[in-house]
C-alpha positions in Angstrom: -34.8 -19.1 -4.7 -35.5 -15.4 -5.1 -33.3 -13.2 -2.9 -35.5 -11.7 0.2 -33.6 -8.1 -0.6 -34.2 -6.2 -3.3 -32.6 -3.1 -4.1 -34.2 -0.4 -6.3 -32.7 0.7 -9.7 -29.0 2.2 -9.9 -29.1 5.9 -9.6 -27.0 6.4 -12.4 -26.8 10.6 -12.3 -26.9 11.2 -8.6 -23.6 8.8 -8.7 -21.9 10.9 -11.4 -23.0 14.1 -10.4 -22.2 13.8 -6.4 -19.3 16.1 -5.5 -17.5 12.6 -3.4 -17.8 10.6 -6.0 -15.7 12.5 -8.4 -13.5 13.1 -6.0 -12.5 9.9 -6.2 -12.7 10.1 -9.5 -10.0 13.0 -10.4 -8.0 11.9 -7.6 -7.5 8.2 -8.4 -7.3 9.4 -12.4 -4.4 11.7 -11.1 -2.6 9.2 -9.6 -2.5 6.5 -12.5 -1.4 9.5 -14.7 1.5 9.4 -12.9 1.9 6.1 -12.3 1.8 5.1 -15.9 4.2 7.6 -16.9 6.5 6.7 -13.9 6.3 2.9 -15.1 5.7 3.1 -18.7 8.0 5.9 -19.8 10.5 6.4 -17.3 12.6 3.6 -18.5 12.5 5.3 -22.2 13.9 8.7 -20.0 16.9 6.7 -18.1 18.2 4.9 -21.4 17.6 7.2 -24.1 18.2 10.3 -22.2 20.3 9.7 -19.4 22.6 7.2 -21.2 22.0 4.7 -18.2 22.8 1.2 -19.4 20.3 -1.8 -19.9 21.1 -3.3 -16.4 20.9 0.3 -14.6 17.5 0.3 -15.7 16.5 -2.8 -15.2 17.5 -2.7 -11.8 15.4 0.0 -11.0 12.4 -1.8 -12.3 13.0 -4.5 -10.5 13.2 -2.2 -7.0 10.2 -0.9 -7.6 8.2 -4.3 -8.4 9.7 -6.2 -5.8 8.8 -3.3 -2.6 5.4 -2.6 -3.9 3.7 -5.3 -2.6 5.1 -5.4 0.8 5.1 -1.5 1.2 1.2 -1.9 -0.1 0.6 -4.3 3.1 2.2 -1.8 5.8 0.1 1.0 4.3 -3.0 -1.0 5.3 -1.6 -1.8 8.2 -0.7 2.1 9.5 -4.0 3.2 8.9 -5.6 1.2 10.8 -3.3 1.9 13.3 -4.0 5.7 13.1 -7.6 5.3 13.3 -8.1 2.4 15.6 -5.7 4.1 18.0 -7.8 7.2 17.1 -4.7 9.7 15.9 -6.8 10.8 13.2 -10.2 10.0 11.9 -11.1 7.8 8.9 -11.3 11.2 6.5 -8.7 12.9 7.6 -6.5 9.5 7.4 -7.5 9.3 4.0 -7.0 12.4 3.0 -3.4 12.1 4.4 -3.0 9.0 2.2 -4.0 11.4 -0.7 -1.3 14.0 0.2 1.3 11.9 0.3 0.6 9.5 -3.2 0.0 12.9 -4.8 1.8 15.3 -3.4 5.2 13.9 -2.5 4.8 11.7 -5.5 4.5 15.0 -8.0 7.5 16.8 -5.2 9.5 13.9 -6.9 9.4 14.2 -10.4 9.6 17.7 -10.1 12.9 16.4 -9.5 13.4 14.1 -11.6 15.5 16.2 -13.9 17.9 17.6 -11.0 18.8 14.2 -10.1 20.0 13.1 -13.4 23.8 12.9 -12.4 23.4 10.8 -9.4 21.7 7.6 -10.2 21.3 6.2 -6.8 19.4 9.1 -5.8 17.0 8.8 -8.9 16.2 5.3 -8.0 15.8 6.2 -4.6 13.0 8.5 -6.1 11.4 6.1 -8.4 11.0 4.0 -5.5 9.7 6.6 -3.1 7.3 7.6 -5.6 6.0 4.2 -6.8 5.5 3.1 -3.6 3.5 5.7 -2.5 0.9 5.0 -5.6 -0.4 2.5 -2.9 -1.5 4.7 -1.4 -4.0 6.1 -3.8 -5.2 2.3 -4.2 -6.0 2.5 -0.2 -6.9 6.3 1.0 -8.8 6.9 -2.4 -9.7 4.3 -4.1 -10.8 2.3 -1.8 -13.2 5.5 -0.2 -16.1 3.9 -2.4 -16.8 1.8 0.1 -17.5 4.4 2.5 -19.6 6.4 0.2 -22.0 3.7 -0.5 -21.5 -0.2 0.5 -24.5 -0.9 -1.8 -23.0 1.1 -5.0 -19.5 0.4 -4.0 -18.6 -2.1 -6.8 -20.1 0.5 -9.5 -18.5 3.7 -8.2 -15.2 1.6 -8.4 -16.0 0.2 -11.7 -16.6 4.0 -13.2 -13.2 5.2 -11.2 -11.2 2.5 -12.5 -12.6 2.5 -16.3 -11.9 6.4 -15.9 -8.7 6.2 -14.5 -7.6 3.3 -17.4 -7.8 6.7 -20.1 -4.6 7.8 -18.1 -2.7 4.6 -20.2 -3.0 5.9 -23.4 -3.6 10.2 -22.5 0.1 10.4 -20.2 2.2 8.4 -23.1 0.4 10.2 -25.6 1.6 13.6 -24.3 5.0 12.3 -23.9 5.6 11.3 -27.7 4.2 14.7 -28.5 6.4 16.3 -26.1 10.0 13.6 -27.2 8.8 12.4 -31.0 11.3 15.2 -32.3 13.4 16.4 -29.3 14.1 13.3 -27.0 16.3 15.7 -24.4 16.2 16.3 -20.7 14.1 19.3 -21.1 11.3 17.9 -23.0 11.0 15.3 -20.2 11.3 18.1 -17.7 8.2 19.8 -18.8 6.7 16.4 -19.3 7.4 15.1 -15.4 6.1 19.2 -14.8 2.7 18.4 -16.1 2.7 15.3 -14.2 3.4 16.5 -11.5 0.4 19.2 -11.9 -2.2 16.8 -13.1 -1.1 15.2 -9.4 -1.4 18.3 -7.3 -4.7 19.3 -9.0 -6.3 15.7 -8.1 -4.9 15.9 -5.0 -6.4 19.8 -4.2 -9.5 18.5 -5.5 -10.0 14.9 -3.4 -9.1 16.8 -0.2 -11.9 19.8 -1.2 -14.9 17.2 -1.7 -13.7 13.7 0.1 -16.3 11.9 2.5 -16.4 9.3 4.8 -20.0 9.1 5.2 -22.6 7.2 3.6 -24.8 9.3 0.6 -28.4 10.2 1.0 -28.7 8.4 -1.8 -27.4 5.1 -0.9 -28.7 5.3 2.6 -32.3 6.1 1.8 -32.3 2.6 -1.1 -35.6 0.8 -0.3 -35.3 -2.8 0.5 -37.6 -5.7 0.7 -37.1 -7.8 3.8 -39.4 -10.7 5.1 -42.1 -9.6 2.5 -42.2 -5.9 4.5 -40.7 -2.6 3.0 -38.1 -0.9 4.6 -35.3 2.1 5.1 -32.0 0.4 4.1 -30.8 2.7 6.7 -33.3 1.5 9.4 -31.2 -1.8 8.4 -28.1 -1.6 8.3 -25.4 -1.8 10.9 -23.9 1.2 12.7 -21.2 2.7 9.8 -18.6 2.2 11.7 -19.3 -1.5 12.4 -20.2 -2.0 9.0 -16.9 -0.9 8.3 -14.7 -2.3 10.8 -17.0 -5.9 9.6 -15.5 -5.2 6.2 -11.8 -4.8 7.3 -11.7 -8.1 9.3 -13.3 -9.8 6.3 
């Protein structure tokens, strides 16, 4: 049976083109940099460089597998706390989520290479940091939604296929940077640039992030009961749209 909505073609350039939308974009790429480095190539770093042992390393793997997920449900959990309870609205909670999986994130491998003596405190900063990546996954990525409920699943689609280069780009660098001088300075200026590839998404997500829905997604003309219409004459109130979404 043929669906009673229609939607109009995909408005391919006004998607890539709209300041909010790359946002999300830089900002989530900026965050899987890091978090492939961080996952990827920081065991290379504490074995090769540091000297740690097989089990040291494995250990902090482990650490940060194991407190991701429940650290992932809490973060959900606090912002809804901060806006239900209204402490901060639903941009400016994102845009804290933003500051602290980039910023503090990028604070700690600056300090990565300072910490080298003291393994405790250097798995206490892989944690910190690869916890906070959940955050990206929850203030940034999932901003899409907010943007556009029709175009959602696309504009995620194009942030994670974008954000999937950061795999091959952040090892890349770092057997450019290691191939002939695996030392603690090498890696210092590689966890630098990580850290600045962080900062920048992060500077630029909190320039152009929205919570409200595009012109171009609100304005889609659908077909309901045989009559045209506004989506937007529609649609639920944003915020209950939103709030339907969350208890879904």
């Amino acid at each position: 049976m043929e669906s009673d909505i229609k939607i109009k073609s995909v408005p391919w350039l006004t998607i890539f083109t709209s300041p909010p939308v790359l946002a999300i974009v830089i900002g989530y790429f900026s965050s899987d940099f890091g978090e492939y480095i961080l996952f990827t190539d920081t065991p290379t770093f504490l074995s090769s460089v540091l000297g740690y042992d097989f089990q040291t390393v494995a250990v902090s793997v482990l650490i940060m597998c194991i407190l991701k997920p429940p650290f992932m449900v809490l973060s959900w959990k606090f912002m809804d706390f901060l806006i239900q309870r209204g402490y901060l609205c639903a941009l400016n909670t994102r845009k804290l989520y933003a500051i602290l999986a980039l910023g503090i994130s990028a604070i700690c491998f600056l300090t990565f290479g300072c910490a080298s003596n003291n393994v405790h405190f250097l798995q206490c900063l892989l944690t910190i940091a690869f916890g906070l990546y959940v955050m990206a996954d929850i203030g940034i990525l999932s901003n899409a939604i907010d943007l556009s409920p029709v175009y959602s699943g696309i504009i995620t689609g194009v942030v994670m296929t974008t954000s999937s280069a950061a795999g091959f780009i952040g090892p890349s660098i770092v057997g450019l940077l290691t191939q002939d001088n695996n030392v603690l300075k090498q890696w210092s200026l590689m966890f630098t640039i990580t850290a600045v590839v962080q900062i920048f998404g992060m500077i630029i997500y909190l320039m152009f992030a929205q919570v409200e829905e595009q012109e171009w997604s609100s304005q889609e003309v659908v077909k309901n009961n045989g009559q045209k219409q506004e989506r937007s004459k529609l649609k639920i109130s944003h915020d209950e749209e939103k709030a339907s979404l969350i208890n879904n």
